[in-house]
C-alpha positions as a Markdown table, in Angstrom:
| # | Residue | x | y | z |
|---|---|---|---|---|
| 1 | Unk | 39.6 | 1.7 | -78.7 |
| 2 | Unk | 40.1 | 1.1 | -82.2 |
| 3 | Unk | 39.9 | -2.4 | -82.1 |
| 4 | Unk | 36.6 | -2.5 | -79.7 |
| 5 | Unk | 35.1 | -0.1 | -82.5 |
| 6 | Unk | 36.1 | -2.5 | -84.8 |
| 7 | Unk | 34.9 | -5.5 | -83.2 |
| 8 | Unk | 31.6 | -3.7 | -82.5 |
| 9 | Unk | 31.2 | -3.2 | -86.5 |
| 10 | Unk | 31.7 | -6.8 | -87.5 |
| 11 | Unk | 29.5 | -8.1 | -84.9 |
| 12 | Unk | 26.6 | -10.4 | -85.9 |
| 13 | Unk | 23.8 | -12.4 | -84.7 |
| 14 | Unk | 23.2 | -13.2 | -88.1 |
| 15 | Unk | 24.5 | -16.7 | -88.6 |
| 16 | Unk | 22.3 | -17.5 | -85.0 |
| 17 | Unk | 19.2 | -16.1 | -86.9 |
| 18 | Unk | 19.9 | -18.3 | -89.9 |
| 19 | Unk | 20.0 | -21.6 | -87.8 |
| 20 | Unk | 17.1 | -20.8 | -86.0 |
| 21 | Unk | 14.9 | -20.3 | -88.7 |
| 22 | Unk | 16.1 | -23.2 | -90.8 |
| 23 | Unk | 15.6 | -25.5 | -87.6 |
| 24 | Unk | 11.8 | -24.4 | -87.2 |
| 25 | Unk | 10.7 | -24.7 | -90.9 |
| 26 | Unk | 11.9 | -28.2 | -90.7 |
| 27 | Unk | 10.7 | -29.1 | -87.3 |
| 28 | Unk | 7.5 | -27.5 | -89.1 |
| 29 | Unk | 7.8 | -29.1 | -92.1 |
| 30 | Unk | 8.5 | -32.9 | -90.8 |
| 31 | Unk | 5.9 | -32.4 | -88.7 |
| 32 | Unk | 2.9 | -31.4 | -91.0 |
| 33 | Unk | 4.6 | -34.5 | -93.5 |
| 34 | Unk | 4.2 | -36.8 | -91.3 |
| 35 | Unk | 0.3 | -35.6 | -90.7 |
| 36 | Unk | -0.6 | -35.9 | -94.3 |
| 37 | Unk | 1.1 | -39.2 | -94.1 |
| 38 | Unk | -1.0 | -40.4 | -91.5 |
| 39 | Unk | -4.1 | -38.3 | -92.6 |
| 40 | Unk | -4.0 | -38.8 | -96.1 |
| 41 | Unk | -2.2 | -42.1 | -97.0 |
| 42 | Unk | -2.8 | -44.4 | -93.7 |
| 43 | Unk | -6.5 | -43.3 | -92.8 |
| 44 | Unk | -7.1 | -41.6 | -96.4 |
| 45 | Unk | -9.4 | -39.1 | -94.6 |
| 46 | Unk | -7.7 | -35.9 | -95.4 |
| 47 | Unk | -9.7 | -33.1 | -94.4 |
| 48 | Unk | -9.9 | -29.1 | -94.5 |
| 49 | Unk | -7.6 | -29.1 | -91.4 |
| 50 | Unk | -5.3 | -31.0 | -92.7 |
| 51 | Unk | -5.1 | -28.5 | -96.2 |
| 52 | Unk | -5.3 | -25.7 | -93.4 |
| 53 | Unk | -2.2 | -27.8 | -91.6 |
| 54 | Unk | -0.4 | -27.7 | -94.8 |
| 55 | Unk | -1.2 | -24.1 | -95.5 |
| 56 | Unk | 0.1 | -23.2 | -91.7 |
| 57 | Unk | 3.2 | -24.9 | -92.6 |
| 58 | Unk | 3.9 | -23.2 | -96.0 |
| 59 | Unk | 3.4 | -19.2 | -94.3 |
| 60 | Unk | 5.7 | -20.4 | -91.5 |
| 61 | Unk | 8.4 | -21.3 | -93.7 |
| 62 | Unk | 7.7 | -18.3 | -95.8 |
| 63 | Unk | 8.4 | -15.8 | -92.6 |
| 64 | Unk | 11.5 | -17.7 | -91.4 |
| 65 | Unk | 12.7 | -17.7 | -94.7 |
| 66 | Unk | 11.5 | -13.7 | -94.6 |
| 67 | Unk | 13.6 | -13.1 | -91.4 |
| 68 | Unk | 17.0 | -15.1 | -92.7 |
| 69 | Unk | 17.1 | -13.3 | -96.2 |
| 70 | Unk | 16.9 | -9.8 | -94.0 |
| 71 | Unk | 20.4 | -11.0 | -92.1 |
| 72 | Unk | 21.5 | -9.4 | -95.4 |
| 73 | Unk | 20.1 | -6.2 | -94.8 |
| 74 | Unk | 21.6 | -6.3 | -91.4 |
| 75 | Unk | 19.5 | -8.1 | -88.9 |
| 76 | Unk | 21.7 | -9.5 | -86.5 |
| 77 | Unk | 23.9 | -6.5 | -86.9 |
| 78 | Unk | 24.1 | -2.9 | -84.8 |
| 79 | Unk | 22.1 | -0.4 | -86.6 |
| 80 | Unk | 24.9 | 2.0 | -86.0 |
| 81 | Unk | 27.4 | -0.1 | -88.4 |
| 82 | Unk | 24.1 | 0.1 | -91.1 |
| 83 | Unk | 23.4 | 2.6 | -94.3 |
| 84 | Unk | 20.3 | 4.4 | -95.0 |
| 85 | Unk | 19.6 | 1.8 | -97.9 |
| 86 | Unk | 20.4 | -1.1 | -95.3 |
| 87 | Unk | 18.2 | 0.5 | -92.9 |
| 88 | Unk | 15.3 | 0.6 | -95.6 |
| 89 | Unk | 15.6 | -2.3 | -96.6 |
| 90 | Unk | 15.6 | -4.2 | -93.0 |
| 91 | Unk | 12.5 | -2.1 | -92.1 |
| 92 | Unk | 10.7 | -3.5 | -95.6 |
| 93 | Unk | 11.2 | -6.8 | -94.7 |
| 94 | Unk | 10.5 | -6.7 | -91.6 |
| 95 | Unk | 7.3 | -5.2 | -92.3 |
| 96 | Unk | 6.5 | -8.8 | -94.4 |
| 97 | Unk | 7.9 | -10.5 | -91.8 |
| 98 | Unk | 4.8 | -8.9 | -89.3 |
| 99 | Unk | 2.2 | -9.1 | -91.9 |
| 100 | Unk | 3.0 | -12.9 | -92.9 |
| 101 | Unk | 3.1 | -13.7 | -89.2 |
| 102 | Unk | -0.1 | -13.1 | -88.2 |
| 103 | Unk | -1.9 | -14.9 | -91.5 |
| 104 | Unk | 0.2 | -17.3 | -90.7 |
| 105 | Unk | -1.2 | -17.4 | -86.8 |
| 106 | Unk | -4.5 | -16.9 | -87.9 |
| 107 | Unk | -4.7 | -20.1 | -90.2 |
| 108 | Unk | -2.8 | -22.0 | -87.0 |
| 109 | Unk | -5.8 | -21.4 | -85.1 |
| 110 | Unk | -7.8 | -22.3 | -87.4 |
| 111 | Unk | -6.7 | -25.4 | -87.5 |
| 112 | Unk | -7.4 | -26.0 | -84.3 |
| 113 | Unk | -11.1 | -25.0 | -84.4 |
| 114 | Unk | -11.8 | -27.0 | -87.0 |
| 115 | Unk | -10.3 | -30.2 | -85.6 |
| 116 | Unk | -12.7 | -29.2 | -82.7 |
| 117 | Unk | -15.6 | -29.0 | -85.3 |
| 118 | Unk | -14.3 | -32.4 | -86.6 |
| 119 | Unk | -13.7 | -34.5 | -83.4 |
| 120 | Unk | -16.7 | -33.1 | -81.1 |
| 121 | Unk | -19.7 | -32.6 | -83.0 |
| 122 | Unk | -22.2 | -31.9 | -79.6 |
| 123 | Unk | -25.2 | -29.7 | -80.4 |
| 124 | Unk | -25.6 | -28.8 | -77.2 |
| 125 | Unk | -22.4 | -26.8 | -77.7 |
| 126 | Unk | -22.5 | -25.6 | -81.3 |
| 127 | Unk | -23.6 | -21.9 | -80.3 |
| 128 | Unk | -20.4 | -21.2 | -77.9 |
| 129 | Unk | -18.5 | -23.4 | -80.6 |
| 130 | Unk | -20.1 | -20.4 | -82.9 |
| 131 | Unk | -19.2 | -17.2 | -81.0 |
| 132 | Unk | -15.9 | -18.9 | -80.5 |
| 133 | Unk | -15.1 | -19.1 | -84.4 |
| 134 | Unk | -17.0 | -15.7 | -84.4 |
| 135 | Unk | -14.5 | -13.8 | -82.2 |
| 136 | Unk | -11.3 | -15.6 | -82.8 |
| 137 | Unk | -11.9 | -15.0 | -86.7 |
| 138 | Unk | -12.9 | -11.5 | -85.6 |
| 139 | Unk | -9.5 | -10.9 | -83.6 |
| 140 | Unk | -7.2 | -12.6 | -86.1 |
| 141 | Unk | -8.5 | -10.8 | -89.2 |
| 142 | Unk | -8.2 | -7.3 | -86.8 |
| 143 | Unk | -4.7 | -8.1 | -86.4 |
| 144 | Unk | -3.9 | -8.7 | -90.2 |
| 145 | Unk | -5.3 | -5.6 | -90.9 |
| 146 | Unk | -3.7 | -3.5 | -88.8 |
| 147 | Unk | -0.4 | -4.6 | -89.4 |
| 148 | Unk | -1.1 | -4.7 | -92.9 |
| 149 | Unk | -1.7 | -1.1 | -93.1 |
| 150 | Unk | -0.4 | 0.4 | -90.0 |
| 151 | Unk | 1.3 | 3.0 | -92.0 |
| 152 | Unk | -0.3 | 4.8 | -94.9 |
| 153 | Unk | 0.8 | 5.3 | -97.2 |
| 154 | Unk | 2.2 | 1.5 | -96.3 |
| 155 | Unk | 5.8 | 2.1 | -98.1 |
| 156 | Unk | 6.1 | 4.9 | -95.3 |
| 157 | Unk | 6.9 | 2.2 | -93.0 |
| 158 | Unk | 10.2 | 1.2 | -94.8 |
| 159 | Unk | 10.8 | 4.6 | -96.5 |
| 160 | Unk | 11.7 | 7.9 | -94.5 |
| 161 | Unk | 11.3 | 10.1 | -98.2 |
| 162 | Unk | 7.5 | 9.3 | -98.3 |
| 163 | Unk | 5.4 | 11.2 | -95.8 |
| 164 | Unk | 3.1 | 9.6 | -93.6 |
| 165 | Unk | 0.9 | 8.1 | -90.9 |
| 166 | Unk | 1.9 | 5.4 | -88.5 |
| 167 | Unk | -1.4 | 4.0 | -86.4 |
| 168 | Unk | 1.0 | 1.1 | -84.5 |
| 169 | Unk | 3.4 | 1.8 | -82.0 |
| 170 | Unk | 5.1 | 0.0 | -79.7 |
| 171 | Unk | 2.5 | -0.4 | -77.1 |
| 172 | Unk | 0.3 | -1.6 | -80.1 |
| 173 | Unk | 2.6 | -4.7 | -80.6 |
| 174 | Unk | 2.0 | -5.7 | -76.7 |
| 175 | Unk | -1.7 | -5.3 | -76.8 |
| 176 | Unk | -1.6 | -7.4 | -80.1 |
| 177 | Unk | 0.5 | -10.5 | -77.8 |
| 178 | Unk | -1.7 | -10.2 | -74.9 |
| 179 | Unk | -4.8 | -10.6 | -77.9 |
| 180 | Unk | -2.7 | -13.9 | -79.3 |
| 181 | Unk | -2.5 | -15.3 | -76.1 |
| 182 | Unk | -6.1 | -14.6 | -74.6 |
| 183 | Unk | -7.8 | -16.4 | -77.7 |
| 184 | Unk | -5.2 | -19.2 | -77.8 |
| 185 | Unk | -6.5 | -19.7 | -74.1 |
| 186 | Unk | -10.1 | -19.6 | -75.3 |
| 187 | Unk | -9.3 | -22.0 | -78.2 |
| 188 | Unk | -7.3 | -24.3 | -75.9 |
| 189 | Unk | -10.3 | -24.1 | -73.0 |
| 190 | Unk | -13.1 | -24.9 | -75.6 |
| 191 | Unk | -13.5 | -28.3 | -75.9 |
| 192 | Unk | -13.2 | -28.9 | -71.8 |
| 193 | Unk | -16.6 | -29.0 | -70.7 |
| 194 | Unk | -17.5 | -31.5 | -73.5 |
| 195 | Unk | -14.7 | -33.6 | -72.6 |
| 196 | Unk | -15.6 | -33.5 | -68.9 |
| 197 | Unk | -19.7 | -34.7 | -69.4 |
| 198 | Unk | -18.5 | -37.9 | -70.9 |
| 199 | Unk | -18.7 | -40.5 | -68.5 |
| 200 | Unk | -15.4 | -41.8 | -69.3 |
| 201 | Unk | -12.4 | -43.2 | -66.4 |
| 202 | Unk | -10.5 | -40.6 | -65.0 |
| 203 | Unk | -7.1 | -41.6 | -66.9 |
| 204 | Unk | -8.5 | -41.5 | -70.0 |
| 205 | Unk | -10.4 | -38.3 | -69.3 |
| 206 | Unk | -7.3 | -36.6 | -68.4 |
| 207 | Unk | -5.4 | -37.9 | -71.5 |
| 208 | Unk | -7.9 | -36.8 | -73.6 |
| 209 | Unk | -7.8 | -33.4 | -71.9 |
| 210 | Unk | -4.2 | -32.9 | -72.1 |
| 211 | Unk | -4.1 | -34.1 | -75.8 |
| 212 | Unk | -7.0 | -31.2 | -76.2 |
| 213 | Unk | -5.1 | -29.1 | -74.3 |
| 214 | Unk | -1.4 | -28.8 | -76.1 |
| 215 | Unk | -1.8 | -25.1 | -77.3 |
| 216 | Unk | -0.5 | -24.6 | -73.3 |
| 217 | Unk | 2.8 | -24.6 | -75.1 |
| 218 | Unk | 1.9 | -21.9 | -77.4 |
| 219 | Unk | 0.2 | -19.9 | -75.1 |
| 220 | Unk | 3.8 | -20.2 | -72.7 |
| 221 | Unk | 6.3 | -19.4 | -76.0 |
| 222 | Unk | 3.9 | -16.3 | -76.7 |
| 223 | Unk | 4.3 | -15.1 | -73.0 |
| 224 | Unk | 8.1 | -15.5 | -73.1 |
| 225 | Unk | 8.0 | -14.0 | -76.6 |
| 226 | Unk | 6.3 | -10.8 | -75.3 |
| 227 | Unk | 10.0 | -9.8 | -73.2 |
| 228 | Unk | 11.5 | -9.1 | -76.3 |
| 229 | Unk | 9.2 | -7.4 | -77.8 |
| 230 | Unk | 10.7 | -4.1 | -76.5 |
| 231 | Unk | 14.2 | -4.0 | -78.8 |
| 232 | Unk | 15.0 | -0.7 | -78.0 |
| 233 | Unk | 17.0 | 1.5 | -81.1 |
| 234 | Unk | 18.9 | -1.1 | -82.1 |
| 235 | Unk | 16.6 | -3.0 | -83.8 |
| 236 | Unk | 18.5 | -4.5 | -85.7 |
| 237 | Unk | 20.5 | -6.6 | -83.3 |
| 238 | Unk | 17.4 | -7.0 | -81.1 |
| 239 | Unk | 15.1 | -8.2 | -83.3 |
| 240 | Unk | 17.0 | -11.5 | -83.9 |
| 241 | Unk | 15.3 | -12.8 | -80.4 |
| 242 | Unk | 11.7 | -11.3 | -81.1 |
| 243 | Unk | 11.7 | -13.1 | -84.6 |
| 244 | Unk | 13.0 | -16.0 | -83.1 |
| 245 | Unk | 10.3 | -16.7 | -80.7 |
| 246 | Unk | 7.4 | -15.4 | -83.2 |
| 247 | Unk | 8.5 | -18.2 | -85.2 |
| 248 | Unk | 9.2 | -20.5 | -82.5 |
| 249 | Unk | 5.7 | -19.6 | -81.7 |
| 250 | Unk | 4.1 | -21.1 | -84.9 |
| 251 | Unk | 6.4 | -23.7 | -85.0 |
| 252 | Unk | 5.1 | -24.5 | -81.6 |
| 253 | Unk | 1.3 | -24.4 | -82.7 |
| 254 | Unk | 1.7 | -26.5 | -85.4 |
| 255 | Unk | 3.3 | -29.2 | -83.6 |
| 256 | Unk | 0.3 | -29.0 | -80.9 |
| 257 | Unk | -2.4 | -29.0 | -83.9 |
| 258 | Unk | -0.3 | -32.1 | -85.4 |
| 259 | Unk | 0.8 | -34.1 | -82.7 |
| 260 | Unk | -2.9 | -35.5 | -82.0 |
| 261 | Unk | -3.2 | -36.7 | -85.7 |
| 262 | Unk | 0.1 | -39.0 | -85.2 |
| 263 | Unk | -1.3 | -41.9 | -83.3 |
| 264 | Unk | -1.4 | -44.5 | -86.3 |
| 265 | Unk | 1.8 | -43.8 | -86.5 |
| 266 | Unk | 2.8 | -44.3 | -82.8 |
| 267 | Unk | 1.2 | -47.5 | -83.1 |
| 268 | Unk | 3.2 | -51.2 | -84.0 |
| 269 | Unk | 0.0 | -51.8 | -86.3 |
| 270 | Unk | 0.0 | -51.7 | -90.2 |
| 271 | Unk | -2.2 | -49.0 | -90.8 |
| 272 | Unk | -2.5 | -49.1 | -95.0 |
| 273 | Unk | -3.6 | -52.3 | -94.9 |
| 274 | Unk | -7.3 | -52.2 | -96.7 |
| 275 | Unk | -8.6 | -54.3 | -94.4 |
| 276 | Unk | -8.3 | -51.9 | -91.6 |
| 277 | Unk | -9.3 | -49.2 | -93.6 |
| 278 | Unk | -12.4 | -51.0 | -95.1 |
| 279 | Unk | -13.2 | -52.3 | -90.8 |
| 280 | Unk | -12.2 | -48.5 | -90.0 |
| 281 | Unk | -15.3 | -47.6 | -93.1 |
| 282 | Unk | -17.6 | -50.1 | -91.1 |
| 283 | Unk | -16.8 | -49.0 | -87.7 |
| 284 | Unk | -18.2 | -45.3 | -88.7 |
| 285 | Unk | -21.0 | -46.7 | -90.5 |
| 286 | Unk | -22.6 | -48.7 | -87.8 |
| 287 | Unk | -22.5 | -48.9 | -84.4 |
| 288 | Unk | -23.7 | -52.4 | -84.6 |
| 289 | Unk | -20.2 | -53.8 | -85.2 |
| 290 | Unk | -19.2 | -52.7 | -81.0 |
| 291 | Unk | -17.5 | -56.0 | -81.6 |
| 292 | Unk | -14.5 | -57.2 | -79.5 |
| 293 | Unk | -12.9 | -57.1 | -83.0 |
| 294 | Unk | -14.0 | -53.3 | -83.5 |
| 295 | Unk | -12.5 | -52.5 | -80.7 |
| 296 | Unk | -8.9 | -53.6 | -81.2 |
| 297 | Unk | -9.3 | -51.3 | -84.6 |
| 298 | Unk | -10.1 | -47.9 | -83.0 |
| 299 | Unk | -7.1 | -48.4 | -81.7 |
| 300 | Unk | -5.6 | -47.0 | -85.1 |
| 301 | Unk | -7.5 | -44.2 | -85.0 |
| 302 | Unk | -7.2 | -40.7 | -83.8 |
| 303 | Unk | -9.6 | -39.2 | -81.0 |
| 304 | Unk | -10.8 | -36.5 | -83.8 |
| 305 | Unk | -12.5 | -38.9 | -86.3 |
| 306 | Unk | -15.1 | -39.1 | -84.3 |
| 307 | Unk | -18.2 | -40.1 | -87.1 |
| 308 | Unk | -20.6 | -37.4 | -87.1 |
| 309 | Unk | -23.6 | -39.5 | -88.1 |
| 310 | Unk | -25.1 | -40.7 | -85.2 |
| 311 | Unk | -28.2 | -42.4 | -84.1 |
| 312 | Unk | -30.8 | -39.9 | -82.9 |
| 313 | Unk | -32.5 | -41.9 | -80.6 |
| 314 | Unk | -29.7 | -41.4 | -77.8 |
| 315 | Unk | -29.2 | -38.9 | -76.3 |
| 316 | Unk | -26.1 | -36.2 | -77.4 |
| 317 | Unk | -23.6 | -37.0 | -74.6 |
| 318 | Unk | -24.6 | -40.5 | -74.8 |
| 319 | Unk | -23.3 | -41.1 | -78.0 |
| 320 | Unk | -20.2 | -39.0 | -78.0 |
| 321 | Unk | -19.5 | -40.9 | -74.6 |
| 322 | Unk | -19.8 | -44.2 | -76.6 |
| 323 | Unk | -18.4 | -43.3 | -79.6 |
| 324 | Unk | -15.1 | -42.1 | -77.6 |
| 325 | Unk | -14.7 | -45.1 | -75.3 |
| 326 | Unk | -14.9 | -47.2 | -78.7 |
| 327 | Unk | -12.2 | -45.3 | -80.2 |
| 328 | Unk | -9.6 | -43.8 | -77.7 |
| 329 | Unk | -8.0 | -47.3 | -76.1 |
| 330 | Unk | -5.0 | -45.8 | -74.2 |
């Protein structure tokens, strides 16, 4: 019995939490490089989502790097085998840990809006577009709040001296997920019925679609993450699993937001060459270059540069239609 107590007290998930977080911030990290690489240096048209990209990145990294410095204050251990101080001091940064989670969530989505605003500039659509932004932003900065101050005073949270008043509890944490996921599913169903008006084959259609479509993943990681929500009282040792999957979860979302920007570097072609930048310049600058030659140069080109200067004498879908059969050779 001795020795089962004692192996019970030296138990620790700790190093696993470690090595979880460190492999997502540089999955993240790699991933959002190699973006600016292709955004900023190949196509040298970095944009807000690609500073919003960057930004995702930074607060991901920041909460992994949140949850492995609170292995030290016992995460990954049973709360049983903890102090008072050790207690404190896992409940303080785990209370970061929340808040920095959902900025850092909030800016992922984000980014995907603004890609949308970027690659699909229909009229017809900008007022559900609108409400869209409206009610994710709505949502996102709901969530920030409340975990920001879902104790008052907040050091309450962390500190059983200090008297006061907790508005979160457990169930609040589940309706918060189911939140996460229902707007990652309107995010992720936006740009569909624009992508299905354009006149385009059915393979490239569904390519399109499924690139459009990647948050899936996200939304799937968030439903798993949701089981282990519920740690129980031992939060200490059960929490390695929830913190896991919320960062697998950005992680996860960046890599969706990123993935579509990587296709000049997919490609065999040299893509800092300043002649296919300055043929990549003309493309967007006139349509009258629909040139054989034209089109072998979309080919280095993501779906969401579409140009948003268009002629006005076609009609809206019309000129998205030709503008993506231009540019998206598969």
């Amino acid at each position: 019995m001795a020795m089962a107590a004692s192996d019970y007290a030296s138990e620790s998930r700790g190093a696993v939490a470690i090595a979880v977080m460190a492999t997502l911030s540089s999955i993240s990290l790699i991933v959002v490089s190699l973006r600016v690489y292709a955004r900023a240096i190949m196509l040298r048209n970095f944009g807000v989502d690609d500073a919003c990209a960057i930004l995702a990145c930074l607060l991901t990294i920041a909460d992994a790097c949140i949850i492995a410095t609170n292995v030290r204050n016992g995460l990954g251990s049973h709360i049983s085998t903890l102090s008072g101080e050790q207690i404190s001091s896992f409940l303080r940064m785990f209370y970061f840990s929340t808040v920095v989670y959902n900025v850092a969530l909030a800016v992922i989505k984000t980014v995907f809006l603004l890609q949308y605003y970027r690659a699909i500039p229909v009229r017809q659509y900008k007022k559900t577009y609108i409400a869209s932004v409206v009610l994710v932003t709505c949502w996102s900065l709901s969530q920030i709040f409340l975990n920001t101050f879902m104790c008052w005073p907040i050091a309450s949270f962390w500190d059983v001296t200090i008297k006061g008043t907790c508005i979160l509890n457990r169930s609040s944490f589940y309706v918060g997920a189911a939140g996460n996921i229902l707007t990652d599913i309107l995010i992720m169903v936006l740009p569909i019925p624009v992508l299905r008006s354009l006149k385009l084959g059915r393979r490239q259609k569904w390519i399109l679609m499924s690139v459009f479509c990647l948050g899936i993943f996200t939304c799937l990681i968030s439903l798993v993450r949701i089981k282990f929500l519920n740690i129980g009282t031992d939060i200490t040792w059960h929490n390695v699993e929830s913190a896991s999957w919320s960062v697998s979860e950005l992680c996860c979302g960046i890599i969706c937001a990123c993935v579509p920007t990587l296709r000049p570097l997919l490609s065999g072609h040299d893509r800092g060459s300043s002649h296919n930048q300055s043929s990549y310049a003309r493309h967007e600058n006139s349509r009258t270059n629909a040139t054989a030659r034209q089109t072998g140069t979309s080919r280095s080109h993501e779906m969401h540069d579409l140009p948003r200067t268009l002629h006005s004498s076609e009609s809206e879908a019309g000129r998205i239609q030709d503008i993506v059969q231009k540019r998206t050779v598969w």
